[in-house]
C-alpha positions as CSV (number, residue, x, y, z in Angstrom):
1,X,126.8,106.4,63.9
2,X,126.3,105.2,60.1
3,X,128.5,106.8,57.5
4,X,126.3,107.4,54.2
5,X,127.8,106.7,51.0
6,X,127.1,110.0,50.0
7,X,130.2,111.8,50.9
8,X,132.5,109.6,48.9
9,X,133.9,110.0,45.4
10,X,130.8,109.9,42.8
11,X,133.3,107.1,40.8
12,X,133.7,105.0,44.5
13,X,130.0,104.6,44.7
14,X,128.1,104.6,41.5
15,X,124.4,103.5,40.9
16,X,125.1,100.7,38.4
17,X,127.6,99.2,41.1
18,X,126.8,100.4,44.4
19,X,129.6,100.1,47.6
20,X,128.3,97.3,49.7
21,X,129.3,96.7,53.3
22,X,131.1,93.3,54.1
23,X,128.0,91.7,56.1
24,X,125.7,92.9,52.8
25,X,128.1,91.3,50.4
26,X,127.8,88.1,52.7
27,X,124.0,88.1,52.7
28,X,124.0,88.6,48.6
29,X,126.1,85.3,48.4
30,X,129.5,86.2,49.0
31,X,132.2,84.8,51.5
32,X,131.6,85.6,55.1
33,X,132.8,88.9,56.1
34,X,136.2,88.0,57.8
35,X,136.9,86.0,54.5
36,X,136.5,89.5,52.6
37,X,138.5,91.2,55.4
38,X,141.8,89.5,55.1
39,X,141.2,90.1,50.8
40,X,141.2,93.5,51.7
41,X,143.9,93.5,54.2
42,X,146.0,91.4,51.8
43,X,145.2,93.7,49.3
44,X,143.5,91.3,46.9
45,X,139.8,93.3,47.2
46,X,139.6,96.8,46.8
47,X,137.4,98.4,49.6
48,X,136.7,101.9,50.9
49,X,136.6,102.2,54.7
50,X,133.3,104.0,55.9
51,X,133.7,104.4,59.8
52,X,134.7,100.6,61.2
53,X,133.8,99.0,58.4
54,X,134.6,98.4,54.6
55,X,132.7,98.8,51.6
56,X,133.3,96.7,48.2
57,X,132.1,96.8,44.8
58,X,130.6,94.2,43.5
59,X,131.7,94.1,40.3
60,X,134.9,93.8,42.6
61,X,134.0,90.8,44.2
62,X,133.0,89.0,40.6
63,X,136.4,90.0,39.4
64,X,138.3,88.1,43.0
65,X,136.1,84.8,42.7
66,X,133.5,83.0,42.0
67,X,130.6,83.6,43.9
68,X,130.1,80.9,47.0
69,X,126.4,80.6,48.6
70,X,125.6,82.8,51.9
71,X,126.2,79.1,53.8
72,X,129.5,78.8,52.9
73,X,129.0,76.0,50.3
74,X,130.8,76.2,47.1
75,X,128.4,77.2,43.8
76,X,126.5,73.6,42.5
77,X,129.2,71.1,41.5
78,X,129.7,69.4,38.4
79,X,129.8,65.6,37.9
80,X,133.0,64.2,37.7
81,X,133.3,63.0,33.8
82,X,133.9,59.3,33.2
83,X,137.8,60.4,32.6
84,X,138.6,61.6,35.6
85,X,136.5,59.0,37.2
86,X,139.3,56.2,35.4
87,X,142.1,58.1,36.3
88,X,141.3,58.2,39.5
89,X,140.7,54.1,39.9
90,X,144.0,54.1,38.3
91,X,145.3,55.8,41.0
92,X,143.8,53.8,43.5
93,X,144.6,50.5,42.1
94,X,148.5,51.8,42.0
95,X,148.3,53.3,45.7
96,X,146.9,50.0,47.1
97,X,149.1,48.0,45.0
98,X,152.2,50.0,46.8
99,X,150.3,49.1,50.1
100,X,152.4,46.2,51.9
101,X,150.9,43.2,52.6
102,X,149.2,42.6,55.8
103,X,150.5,39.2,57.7
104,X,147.9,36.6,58.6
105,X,148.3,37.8,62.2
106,X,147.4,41.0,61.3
107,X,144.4,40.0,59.0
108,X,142.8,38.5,61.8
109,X,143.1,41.2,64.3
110,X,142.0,43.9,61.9
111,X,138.9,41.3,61.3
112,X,138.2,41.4,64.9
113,X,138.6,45.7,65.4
114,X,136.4,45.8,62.7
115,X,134.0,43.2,63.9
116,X,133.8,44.7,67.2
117,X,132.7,48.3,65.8
């Protein structure tokens, strides 16, 4: 039995920004739909409950977070800029310095685990 949208408050479901169920939201791009069930349970997502399930605005969802591809993957990454690319040698460079050194016993067992992969 499907609950039509049609018996809730004119403001709930308006044409410009119509109620979508959880699974719908997922297909459009969203997070999967247990994601957007603990937002609403937590009470981060405004939703309307229509029978079992929840309906959400959209404009809701654009307001909670940026919007994430229907696989799961985050929206297209940027390059890292040549900045953070130094800093981040400089971090390496001090975390390996801090590293202690490995005796010449050690050397030559790691050579042979790693010779042996």
């Amino acid at each position: 039995m499907s609950t039509s949208t049609a018996c809730l408050p004119e403001a709930l479901s308006s044409g410009n920004d119509p109620l979508l169920p959880l699974r719908a939201a997922h297909e459009r791009g969203w997070p999967k739909p247990h994601t957007l069930r603990k937002y609403v349970h937590a009470g981060r997502l405004p939703a309307v409950r229509a029978g079992k399930q929840f309906l959400v605005k959209e404009s809701d969802l654009t307001r909670l977070m940026p919007q994430v591809s229907a696989a799961g993957t985050p929206f297209e990454c940027q390059s890292p800029s040549e900045a953070d690319l130094t800093d981040l040698t400089a971090l390496a460079s001090r975390m390996v310095a801090s590293w202690p050194r490995l005796s010449e016993q050690r050397r030559i067992e790691l050579g042979r685990l790693l010779a042996t992969g």
